[in-house]
DRENDO-1510 file (C-alpha; in Angstrom, 1 decimal, always signed):
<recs>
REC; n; res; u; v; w
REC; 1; UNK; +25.0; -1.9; -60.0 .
REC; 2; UNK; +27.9; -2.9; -62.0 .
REC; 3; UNK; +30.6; -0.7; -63.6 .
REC; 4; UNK; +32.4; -2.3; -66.5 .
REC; 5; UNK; +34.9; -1.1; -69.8 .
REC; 6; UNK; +35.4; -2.7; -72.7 .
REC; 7; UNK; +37.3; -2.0; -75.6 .
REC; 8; UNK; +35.7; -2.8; -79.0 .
REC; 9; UNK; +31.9; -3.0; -80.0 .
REC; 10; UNK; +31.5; -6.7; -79.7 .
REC; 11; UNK; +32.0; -7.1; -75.6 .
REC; 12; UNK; +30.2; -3.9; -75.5 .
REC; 13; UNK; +27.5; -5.5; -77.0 .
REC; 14; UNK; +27.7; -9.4; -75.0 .
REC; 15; UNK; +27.8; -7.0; -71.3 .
REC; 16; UNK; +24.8; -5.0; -72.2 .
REC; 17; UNK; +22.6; -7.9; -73.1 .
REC; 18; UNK; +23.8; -9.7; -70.1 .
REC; 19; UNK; +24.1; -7.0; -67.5 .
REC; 20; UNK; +22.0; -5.4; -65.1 .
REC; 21; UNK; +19.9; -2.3; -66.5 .
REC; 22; UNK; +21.5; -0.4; -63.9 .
REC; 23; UNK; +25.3; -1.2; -64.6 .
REC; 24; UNK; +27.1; +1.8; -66.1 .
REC; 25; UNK; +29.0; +0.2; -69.5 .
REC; 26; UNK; +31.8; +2.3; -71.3 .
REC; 27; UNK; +33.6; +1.3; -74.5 .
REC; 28; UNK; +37.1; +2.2; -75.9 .
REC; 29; UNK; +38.5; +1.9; -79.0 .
REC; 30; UNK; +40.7; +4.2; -81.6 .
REC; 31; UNK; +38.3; +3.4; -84.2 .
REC; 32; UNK; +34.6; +4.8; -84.3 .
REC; 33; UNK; +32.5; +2.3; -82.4 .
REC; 34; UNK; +29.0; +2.3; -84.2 .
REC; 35; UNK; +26.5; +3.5; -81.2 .
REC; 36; UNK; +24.7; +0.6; -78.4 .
REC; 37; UNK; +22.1; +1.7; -76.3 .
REC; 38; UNK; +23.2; +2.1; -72.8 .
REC; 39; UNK; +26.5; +1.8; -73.5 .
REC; 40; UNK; +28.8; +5.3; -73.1 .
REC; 41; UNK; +31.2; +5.3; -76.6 .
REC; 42; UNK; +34.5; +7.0; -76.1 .
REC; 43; UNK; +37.0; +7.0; -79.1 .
REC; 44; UNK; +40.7; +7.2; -77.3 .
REC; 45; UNK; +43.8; +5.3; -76.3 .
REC; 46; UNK; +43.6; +3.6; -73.1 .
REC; 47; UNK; +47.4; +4.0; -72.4 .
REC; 48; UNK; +46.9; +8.3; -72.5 .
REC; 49; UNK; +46.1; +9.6; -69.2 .
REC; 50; UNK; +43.0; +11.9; -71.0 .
REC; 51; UNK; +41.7; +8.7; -72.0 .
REC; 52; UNK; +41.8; +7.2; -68.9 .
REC; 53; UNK; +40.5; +10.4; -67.2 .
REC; 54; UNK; +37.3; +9.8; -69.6 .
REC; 55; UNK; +36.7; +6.2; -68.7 .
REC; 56; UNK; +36.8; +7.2; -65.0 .
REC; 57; UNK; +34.3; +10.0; -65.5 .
REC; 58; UNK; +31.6; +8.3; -67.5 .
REC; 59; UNK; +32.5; +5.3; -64.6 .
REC; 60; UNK; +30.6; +8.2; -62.4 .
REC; 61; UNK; +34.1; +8.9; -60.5 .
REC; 62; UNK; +34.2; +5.1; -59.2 .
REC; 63; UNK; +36.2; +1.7; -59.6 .
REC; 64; UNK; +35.2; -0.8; -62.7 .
REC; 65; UNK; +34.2; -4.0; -61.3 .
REC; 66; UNK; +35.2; -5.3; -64.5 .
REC; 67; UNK; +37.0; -4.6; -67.5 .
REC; 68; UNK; +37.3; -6.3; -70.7 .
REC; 69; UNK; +40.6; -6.0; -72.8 .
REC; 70; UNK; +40.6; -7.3; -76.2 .
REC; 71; UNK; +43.1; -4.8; -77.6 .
REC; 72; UNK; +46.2; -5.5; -79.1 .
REC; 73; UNK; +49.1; -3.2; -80.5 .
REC; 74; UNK; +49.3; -2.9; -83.9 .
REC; 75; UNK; +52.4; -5.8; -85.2 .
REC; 76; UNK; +55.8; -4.8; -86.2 .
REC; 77; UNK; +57.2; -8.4; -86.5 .
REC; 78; UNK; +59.7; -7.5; -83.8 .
REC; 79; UNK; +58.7; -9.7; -80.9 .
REC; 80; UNK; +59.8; -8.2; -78.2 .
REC; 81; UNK; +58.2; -4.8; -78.8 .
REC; 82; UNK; +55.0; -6.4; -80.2 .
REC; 83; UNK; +55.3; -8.1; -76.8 .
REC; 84; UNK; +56.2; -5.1; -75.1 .
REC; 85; UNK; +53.6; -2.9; -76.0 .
REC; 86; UNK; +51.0; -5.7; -75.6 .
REC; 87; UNK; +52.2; -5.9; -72.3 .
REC; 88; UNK; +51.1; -2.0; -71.5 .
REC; 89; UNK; +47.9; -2.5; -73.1 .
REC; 90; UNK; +47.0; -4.7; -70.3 .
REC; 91; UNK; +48.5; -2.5; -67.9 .
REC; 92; UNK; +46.4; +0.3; -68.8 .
REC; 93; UNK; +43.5; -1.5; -68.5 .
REC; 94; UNK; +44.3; -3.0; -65.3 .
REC; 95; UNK; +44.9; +0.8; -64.0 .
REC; 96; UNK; +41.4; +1.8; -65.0 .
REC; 97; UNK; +40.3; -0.4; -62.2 .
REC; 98; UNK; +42.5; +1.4; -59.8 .
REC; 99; UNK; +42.1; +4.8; -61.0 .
REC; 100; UNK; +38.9; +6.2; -59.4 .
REC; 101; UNK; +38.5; +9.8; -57.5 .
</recs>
C-alpha cells in the first residue's frame, strides 16, 4: 500500500492509473477538482493547518510515501515574494509527509 497527495487533477489522474489498487490517493487544490475514482478530492490550501489536518486524515492518520507538488503562488511580478511564497508551497507539502498522528 502506498499513500500519496497531489495537488491538481492531472497527477491525480497519472498515480491512479499507475498505482496499486490499494494505495490511498488524495488531491488538493483551491479550485474544484472534477471527481476520479479512487482518488479522495479535498478543495483547500495546503499551507493552512485545517488543510493539512484533512490530508492527514483521508491519509488514514499515517505518513505519504509520496507527494506530488505542482502548485505555484499566484504572480505579483515582485520576485522575491513570488519566490518567497513558492518557497512555502513546497514547504507545506514537504510537511504533509511529516505530519502523521
Amino acid at each position: 500500500e502506498r499513500n500519496c497527495v497531489s495537488e491538481g487533477a492531472g497527477w491525480s489522474q497519472v498515480l491512479r492509473e499507475r498505482s496499486s489498487e490499494d494505495a490511498r490517493i488524495v488531491a488538493v487544490d483551491l479550485e474544484p477538482i472534477e471527481p476520479i475514482d479512487g482518488v479522495a478530492i479535498l478543495r483547500g490550501d495546503i499551507t493552512t493547518r485545517a488543510t493539512s489536518d484533512d490530508i492527514v486524515a483521508a491519509l488514514g492518520n499515517e505518513l505519504a510515501d509520496l507527494v506530488v507538488c505542482d502548485g505555484a503562488p499566484e504572480v505579483t511580478g515582485l520576485h522575491d515574494l513570488d519566490e518567497y511564497v513558492h518557497a512555502q508551497l513546497l514547504r507545506a507539502a514537504i510537511e504533509i509527509c511529516r505530519t502523521a498522528r
